[in-house]
HTML snippet that shows the backbone in 3Dmol.js (N, CA, C, O; Angstrom):
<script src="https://3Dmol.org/build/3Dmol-min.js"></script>
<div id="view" style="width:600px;height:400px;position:relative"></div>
<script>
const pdb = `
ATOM      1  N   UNK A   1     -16.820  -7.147 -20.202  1.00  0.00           N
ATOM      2  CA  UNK A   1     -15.615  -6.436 -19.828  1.00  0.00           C
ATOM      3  C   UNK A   1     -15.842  -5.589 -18.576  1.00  0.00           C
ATOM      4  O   UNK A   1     -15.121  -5.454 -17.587  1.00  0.00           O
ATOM      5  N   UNK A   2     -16.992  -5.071 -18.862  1.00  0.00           N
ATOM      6  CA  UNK A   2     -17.103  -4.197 -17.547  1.00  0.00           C
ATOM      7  C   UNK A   2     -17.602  -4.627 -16.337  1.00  0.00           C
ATOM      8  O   UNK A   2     -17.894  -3.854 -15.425  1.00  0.00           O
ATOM      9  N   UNK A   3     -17.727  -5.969 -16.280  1.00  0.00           N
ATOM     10  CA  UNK A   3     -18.361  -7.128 -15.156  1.00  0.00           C
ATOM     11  C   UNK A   3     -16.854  -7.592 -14.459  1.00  0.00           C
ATOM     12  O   UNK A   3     -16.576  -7.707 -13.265  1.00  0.00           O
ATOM     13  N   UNK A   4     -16.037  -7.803 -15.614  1.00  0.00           N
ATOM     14  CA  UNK A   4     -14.866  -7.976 -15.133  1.00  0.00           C
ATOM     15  C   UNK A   4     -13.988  -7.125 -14.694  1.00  0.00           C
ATOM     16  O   UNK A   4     -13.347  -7.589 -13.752  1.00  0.00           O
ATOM     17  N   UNK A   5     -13.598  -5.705 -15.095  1.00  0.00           N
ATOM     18  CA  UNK A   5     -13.189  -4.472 -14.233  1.00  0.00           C
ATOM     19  C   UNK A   5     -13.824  -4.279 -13.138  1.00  0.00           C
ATOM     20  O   UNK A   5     -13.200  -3.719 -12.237  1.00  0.00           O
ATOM     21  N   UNK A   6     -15.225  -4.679 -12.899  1.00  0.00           N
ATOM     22  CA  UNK A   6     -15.860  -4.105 -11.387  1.00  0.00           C
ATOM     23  C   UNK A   6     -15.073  -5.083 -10.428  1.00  0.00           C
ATOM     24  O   UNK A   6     -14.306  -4.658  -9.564  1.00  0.00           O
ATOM     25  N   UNK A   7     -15.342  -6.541 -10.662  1.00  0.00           N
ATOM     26  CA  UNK A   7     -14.540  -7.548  -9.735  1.00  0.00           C
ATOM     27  C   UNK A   7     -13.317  -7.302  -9.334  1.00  0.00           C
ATOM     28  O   UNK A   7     -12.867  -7.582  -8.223  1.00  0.00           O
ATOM     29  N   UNK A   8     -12.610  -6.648 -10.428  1.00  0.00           N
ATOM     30  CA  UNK A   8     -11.104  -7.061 -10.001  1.00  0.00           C
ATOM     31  C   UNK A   8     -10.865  -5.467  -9.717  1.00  0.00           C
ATOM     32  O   UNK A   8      -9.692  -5.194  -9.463  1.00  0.00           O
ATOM     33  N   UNK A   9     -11.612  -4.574  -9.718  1.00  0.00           N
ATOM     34  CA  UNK A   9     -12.026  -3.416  -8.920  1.00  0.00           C
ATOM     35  C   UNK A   9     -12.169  -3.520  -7.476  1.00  0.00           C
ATOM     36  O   UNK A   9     -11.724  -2.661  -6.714  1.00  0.00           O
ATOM     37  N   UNK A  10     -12.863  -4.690  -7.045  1.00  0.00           N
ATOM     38  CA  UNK A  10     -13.303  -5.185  -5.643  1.00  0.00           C
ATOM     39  C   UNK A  10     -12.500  -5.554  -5.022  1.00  0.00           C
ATOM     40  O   UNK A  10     -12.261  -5.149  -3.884  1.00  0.00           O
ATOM     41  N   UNK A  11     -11.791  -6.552  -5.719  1.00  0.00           N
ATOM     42  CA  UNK A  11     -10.843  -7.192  -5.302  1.00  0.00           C
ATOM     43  C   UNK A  11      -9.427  -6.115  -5.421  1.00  0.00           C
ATOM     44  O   UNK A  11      -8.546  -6.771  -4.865  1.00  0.00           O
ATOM     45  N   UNK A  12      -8.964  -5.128  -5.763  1.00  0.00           N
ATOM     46  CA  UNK A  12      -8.189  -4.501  -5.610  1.00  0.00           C
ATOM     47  C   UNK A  12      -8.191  -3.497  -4.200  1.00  0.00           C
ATOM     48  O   UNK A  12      -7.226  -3.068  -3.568  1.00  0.00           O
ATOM     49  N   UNK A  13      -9.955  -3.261  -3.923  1.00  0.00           N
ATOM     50  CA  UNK A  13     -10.394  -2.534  -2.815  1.00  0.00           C
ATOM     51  C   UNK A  13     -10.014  -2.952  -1.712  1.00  0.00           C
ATOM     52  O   UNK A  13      -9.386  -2.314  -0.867  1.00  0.00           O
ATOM     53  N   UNK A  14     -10.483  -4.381  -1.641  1.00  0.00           N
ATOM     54  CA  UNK A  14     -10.226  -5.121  -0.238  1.00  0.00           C
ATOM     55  C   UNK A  14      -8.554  -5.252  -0.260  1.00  0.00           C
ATOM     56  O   UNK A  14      -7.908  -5.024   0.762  1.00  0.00           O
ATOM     57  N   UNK A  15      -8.070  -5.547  -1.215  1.00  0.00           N
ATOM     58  CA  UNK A  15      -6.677  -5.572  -0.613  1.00  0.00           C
ATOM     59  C   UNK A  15      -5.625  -4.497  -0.371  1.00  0.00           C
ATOM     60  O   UNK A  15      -4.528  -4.559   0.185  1.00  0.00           O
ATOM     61  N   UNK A  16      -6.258  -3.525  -0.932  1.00  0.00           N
ATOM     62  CA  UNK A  16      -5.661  -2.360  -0.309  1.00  0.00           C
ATOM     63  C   UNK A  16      -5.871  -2.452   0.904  1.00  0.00           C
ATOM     64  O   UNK A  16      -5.072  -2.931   1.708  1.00  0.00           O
ATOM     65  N   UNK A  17      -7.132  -1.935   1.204  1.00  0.00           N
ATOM     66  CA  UNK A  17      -7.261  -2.451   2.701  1.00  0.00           C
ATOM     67  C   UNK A  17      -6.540  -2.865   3.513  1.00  0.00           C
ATOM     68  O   UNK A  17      -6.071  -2.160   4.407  1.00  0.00           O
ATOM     69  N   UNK A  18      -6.306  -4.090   3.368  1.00  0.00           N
ATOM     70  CA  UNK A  18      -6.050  -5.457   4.050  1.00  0.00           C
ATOM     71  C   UNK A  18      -4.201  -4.685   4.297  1.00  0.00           C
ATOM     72  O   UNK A  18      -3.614  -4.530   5.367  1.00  0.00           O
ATOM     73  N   UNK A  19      -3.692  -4.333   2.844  1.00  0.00           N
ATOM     74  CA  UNK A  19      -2.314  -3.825   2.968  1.00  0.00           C
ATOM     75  C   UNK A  19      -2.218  -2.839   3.879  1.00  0.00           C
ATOM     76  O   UNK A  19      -1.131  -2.923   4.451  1.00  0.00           O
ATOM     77  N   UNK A  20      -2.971  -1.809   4.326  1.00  0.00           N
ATOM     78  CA  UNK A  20      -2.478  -0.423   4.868  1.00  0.00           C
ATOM     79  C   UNK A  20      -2.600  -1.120   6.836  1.00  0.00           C
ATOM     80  O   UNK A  20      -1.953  -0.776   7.826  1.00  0.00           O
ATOM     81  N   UNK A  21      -3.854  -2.295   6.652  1.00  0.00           N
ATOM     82  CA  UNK A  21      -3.545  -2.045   8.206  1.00  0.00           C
ATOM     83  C   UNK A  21      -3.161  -3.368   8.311  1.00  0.00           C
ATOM     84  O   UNK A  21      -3.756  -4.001   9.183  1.00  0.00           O
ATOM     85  N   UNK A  22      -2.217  -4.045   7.574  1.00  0.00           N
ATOM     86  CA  UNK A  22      -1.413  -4.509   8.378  1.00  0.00           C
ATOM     87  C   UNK A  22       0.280  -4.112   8.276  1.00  0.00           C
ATOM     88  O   UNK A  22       1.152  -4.955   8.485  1.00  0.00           O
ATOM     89  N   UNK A  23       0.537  -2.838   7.957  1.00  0.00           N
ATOM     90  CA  UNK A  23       1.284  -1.913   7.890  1.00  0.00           C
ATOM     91  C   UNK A  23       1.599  -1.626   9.209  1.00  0.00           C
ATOM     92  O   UNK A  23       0.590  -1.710   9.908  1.00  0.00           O
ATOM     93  N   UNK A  24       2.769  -1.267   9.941  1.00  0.00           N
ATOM     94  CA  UNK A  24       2.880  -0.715  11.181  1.00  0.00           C
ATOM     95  C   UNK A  24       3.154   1.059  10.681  1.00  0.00           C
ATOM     96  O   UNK A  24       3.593   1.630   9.682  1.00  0.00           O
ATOM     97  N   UNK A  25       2.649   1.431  11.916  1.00  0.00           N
ATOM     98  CA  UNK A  25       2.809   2.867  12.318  1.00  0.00           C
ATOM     99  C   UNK A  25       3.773   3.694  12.043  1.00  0.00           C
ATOM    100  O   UNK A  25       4.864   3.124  12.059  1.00  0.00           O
ATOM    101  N   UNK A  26       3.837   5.092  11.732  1.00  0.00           N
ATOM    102  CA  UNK A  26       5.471   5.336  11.415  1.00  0.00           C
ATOM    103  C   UNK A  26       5.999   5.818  12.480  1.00  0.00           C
ATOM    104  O   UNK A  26       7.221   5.944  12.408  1.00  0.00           O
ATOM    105  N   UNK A  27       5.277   6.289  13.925  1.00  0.00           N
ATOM    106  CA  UNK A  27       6.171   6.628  14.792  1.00  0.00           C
ATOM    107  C   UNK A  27       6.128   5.578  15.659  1.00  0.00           C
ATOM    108  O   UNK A  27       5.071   4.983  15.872  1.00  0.00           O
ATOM    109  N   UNK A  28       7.645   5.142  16.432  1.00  0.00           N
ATOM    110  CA  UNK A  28       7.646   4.370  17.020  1.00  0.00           C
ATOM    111  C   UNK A  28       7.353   4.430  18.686  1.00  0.00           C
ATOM    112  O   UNK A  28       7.954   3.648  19.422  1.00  0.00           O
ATOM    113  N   UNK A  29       6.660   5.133  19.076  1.00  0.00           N
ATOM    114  CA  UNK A  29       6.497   5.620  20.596  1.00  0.00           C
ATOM    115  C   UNK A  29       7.866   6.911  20.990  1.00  0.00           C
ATOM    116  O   UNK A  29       8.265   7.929  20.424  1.00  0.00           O
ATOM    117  N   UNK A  30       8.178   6.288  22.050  1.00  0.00           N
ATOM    118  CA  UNK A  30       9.198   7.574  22.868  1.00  0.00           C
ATOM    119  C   UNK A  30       9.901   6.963  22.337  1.00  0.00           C
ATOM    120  O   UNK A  30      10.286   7.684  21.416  1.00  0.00           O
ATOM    121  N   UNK A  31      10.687   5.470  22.229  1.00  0.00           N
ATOM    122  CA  UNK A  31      11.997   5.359  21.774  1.00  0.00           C
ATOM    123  C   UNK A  31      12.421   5.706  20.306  1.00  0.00           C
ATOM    124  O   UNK A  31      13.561   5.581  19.859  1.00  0.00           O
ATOM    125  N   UNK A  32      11.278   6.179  19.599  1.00  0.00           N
ATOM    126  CA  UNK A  32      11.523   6.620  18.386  1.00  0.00           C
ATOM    127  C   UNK A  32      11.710   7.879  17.993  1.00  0.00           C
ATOM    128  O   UNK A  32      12.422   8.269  17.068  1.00  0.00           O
ATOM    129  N   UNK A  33      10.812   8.725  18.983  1.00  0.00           N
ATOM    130  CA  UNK A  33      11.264   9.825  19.186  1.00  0.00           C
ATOM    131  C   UNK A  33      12.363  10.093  19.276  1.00  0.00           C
ATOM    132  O   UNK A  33      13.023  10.728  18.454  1.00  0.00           O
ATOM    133  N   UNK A  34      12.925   9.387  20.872  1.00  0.00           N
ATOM    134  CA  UNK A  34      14.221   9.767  21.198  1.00  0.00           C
ATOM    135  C   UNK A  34      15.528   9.460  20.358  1.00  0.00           C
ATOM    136  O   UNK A  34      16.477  10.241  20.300  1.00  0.00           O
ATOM    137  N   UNK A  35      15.474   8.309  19.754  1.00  0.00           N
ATOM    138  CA  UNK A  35      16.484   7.793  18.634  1.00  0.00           C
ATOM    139  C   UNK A  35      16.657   8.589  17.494  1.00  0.00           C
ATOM    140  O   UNK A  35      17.781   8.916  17.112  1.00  0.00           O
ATOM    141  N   UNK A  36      15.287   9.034  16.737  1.00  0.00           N
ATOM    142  CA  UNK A  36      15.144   9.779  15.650  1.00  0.00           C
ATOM    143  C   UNK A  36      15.160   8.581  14.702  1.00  0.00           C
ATOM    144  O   UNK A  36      14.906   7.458  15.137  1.00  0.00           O
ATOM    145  N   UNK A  37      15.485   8.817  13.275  1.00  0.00           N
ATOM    146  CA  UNK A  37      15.990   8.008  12.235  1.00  0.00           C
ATOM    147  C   UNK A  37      17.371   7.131  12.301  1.00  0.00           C
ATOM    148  O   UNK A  37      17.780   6.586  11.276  1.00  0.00           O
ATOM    149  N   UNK A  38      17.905   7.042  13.241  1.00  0.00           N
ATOM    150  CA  UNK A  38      19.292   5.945  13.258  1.00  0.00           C
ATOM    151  C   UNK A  38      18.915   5.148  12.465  1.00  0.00           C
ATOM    152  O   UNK A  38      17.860   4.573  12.200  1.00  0.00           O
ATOM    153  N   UNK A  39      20.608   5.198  11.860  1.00  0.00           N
ATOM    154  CA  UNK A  39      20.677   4.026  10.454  1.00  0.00           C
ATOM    155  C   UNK A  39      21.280   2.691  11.387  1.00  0.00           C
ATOM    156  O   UNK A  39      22.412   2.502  11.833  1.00  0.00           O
ATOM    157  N   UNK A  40      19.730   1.656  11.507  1.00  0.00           N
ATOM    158  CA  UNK A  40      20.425   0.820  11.992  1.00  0.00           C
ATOM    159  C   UNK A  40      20.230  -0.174  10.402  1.00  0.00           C
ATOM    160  O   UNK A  40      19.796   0.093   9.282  1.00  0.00           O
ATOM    161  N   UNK A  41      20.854  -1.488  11.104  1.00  0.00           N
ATOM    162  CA  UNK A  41      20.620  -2.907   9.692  1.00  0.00           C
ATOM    163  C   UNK A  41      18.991  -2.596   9.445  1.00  0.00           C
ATOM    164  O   UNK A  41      18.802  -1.855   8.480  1.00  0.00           O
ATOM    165  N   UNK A  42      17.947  -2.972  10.051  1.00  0.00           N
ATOM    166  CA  UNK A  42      16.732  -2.745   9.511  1.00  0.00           C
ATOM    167  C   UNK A  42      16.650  -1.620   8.689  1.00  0.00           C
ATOM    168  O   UNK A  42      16.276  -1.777   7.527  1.00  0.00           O
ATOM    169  N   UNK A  43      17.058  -0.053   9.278  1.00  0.00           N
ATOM    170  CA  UNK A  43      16.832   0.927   8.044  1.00  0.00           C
ATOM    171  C   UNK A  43      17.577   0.845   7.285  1.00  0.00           C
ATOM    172  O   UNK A  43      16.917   1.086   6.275  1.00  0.00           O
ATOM    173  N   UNK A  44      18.945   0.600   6.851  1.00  0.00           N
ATOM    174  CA  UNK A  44      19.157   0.273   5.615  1.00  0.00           C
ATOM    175  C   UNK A  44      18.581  -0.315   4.904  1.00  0.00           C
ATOM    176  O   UNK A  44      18.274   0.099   3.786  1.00  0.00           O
ATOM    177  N   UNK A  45      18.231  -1.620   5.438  1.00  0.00           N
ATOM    178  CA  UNK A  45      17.275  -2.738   4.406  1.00  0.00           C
ATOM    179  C   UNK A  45      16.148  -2.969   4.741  1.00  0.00           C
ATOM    180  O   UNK A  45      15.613  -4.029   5.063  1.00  0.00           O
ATOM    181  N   UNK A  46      15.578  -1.451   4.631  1.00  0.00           N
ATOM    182  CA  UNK A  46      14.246  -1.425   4.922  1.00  0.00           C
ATOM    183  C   UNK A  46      13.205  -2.146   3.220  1.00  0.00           C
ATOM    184  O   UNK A  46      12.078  -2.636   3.296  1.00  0.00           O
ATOM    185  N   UNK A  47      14.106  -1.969   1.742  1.00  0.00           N
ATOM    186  CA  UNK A  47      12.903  -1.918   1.422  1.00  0.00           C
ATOM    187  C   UNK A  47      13.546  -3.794   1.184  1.00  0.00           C
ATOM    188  O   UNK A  47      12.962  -4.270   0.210  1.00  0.00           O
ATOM    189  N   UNK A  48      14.085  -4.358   1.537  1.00  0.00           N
ATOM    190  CA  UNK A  48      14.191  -5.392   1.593  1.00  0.00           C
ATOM    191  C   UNK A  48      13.327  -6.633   2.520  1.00  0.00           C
ATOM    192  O   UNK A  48      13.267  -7.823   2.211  1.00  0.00           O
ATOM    193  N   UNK A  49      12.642  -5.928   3.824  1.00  0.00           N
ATOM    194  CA  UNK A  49      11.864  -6.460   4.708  1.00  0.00           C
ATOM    195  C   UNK A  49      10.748  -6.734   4.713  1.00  0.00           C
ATOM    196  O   UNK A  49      10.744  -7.321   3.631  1.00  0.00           O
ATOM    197  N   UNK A  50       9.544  -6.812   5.119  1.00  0.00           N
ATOM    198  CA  UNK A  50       8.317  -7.378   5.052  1.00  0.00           C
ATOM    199  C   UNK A  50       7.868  -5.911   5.105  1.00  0.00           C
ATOM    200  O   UNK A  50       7.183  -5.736   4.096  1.00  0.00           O
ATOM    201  N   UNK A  51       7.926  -4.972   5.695  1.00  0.00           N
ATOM    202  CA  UNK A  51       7.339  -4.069   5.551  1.00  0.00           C
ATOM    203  C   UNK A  51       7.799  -2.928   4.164  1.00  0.00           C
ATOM    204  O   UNK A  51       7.025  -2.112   3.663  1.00  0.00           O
ATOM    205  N   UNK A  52       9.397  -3.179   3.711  1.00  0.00           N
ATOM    206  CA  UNK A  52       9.137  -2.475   2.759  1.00  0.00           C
ATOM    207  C   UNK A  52       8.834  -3.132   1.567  1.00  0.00           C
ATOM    208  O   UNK A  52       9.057  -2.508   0.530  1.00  0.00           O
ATOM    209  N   UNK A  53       8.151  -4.806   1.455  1.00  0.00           N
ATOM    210  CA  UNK A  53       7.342  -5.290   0.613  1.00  0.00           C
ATOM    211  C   UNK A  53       5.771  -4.944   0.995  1.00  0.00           C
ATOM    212  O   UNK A  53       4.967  -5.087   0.073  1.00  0.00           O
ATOM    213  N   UNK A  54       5.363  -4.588   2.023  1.00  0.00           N
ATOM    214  CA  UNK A  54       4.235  -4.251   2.013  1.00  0.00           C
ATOM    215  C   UNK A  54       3.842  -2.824   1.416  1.00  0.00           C
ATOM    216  O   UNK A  54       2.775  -2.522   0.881  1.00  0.00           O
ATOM    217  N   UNK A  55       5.204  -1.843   1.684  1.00  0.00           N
ATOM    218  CA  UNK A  55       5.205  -0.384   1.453  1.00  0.00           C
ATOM    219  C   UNK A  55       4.890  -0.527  -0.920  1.00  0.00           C
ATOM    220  O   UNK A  55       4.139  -0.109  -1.801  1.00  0.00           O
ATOM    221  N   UNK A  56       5.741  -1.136  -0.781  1.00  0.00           N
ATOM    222  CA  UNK A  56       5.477  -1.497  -2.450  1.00  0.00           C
ATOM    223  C   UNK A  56       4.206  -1.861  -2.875  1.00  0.00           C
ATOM    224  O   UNK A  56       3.480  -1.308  -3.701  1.00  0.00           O
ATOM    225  N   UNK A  57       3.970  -3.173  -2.000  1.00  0.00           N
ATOM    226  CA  UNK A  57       2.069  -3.702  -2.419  1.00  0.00           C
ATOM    227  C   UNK A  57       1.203  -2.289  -2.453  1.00  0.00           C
ATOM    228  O   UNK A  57       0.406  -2.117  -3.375  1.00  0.00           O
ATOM    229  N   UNK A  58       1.397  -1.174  -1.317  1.00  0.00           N
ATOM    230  CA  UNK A  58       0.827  -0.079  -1.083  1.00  0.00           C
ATOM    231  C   UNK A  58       0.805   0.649  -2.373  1.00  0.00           C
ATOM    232  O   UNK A  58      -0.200   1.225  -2.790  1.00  0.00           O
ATOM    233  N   UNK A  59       1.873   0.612  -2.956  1.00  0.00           N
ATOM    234  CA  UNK A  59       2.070   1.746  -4.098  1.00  0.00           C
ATOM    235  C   UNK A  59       1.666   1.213  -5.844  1.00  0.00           C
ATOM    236  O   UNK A  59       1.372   1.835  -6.865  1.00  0.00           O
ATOM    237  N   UNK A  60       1.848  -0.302  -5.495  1.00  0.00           N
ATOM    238  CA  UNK A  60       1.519  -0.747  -6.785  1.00  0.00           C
ATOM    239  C   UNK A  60      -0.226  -1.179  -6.837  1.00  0.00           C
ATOM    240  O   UNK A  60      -0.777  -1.262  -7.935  1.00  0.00           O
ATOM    241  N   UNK A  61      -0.896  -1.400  -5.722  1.00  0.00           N
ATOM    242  CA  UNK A  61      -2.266  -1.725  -5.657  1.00  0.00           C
ATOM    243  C   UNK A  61      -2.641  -0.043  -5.485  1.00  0.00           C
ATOM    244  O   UNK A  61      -3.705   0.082  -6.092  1.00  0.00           O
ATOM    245  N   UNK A  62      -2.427   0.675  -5.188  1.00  0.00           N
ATOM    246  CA  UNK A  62      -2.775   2.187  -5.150  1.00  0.00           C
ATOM    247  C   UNK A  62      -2.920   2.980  -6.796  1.00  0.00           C
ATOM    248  O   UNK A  62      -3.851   3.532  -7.382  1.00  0.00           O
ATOM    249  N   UNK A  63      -1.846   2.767  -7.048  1.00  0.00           N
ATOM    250  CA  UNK A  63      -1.998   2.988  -8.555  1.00  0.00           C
ATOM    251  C   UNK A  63      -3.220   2.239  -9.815  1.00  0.00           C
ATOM    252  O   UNK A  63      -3.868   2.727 -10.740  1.00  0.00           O
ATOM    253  N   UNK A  64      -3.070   0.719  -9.192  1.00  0.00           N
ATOM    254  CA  UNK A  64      -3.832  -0.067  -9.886  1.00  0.00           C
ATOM    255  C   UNK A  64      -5.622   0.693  -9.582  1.00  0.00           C
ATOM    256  O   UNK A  64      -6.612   0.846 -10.298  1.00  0.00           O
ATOM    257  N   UNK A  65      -5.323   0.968  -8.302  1.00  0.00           N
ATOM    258  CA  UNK A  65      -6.981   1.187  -7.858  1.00  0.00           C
ATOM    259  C   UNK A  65      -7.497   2.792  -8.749  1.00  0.00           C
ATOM    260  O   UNK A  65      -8.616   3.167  -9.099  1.00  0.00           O
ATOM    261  N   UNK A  66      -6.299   3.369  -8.873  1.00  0.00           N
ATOM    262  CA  UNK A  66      -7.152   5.337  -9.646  1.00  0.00           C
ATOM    263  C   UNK A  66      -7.077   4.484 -10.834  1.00  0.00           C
ATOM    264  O   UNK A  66      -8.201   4.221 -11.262  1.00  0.00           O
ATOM    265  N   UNK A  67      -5.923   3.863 -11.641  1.00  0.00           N
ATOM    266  CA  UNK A  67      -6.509   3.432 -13.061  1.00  0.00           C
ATOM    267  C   UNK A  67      -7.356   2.531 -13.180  1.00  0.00           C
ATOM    268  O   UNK A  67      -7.407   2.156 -14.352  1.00  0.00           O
ATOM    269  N   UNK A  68      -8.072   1.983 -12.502  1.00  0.00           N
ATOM    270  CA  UNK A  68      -9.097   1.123 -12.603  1.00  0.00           C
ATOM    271  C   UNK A  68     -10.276   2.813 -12.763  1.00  0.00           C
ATOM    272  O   UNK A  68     -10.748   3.450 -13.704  1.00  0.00           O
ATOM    273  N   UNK A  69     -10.303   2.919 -11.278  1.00  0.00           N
ATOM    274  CA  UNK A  69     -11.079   3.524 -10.818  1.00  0.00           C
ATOM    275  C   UNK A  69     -11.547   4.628 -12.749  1.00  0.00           C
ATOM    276  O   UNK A  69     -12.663   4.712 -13.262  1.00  0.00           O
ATOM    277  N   UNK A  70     -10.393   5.161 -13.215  1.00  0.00           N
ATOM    278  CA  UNK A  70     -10.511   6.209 -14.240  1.00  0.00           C
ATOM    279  C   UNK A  70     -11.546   5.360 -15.477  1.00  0.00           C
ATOM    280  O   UNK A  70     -12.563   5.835 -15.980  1.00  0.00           O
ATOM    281  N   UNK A  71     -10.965   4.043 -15.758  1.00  0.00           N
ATOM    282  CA  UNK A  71     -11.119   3.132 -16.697  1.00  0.00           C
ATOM    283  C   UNK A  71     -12.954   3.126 -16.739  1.00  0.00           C
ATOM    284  O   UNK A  71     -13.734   3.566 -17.585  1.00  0.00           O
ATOM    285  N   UNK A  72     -13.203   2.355 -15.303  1.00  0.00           N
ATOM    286  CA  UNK A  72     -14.557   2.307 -14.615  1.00  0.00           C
ATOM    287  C   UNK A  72     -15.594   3.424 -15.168  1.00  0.00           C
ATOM    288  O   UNK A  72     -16.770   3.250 -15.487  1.00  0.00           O
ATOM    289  N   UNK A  73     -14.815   4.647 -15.195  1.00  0.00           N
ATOM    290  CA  UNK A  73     -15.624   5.851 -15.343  1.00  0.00           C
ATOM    291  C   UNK A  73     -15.257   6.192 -16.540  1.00  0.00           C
ATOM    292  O   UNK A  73     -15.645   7.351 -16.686  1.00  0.00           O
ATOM    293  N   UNK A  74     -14.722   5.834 -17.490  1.00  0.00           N
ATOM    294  CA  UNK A  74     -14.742   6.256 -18.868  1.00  0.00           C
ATOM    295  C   UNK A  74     -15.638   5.519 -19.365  1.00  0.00           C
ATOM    296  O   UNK A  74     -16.556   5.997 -20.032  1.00  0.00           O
ATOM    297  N   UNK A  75     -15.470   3.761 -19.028  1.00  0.00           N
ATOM    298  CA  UNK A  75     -17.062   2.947 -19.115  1.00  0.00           C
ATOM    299  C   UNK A  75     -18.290   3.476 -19.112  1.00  0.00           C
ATOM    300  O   UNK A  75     -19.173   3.446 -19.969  1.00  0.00           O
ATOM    301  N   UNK A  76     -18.244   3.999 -17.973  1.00  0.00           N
ATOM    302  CA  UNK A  76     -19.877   4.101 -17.919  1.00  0.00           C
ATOM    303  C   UNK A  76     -20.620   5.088 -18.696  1.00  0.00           C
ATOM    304  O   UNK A  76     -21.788   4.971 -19.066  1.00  0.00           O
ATOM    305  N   UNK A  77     -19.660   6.290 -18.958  1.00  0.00           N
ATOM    306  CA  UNK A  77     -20.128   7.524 -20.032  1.00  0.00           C
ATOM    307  C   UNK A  77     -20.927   7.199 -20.811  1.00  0.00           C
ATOM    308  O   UNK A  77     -21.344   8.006 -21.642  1.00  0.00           O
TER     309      UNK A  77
END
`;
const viewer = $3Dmol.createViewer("view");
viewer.addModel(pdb, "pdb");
viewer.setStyle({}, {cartoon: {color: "spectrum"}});
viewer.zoomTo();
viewer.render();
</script>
């Protein structure tokens, strides 16, 4: 069991990873500045887009990684 929590421990590591940088930036240079938050079609359906499916992968592999991470360490006690 605990051979198998470390792996899919690993494998939760790297893909966090992998999720945050291929994430874009939250400020968008000067034109983002200057625009601010305008509700255009993309921000409305932001969590509908590739990035707010990536923003989700972020939050659901994030979570997965502290309860692993807790699990891991109640193991080893």
């Amino acid at each position: 069991m605990n051979t198998f929590l470390t792996i899919l421990y690993v494998i939760d590591c790297l893909a966090l990873i992998v999720i945050v940088l291929l994430q874009e930036g939250k400020s968008a240079g000067l034109s983002g500045s200057i625009s601010g938050a305008a509700e255009t079609y993309w921000g409305k359906n932001k969590g509908r887009s590739v990035e707010g499916k990536l923003e989700k992968a972020t939050v659901v592999l994030a979570v997965m990684f502290i309860v692993l991470s807790l699990i891991l360490s109640y193991i080893a006690k």
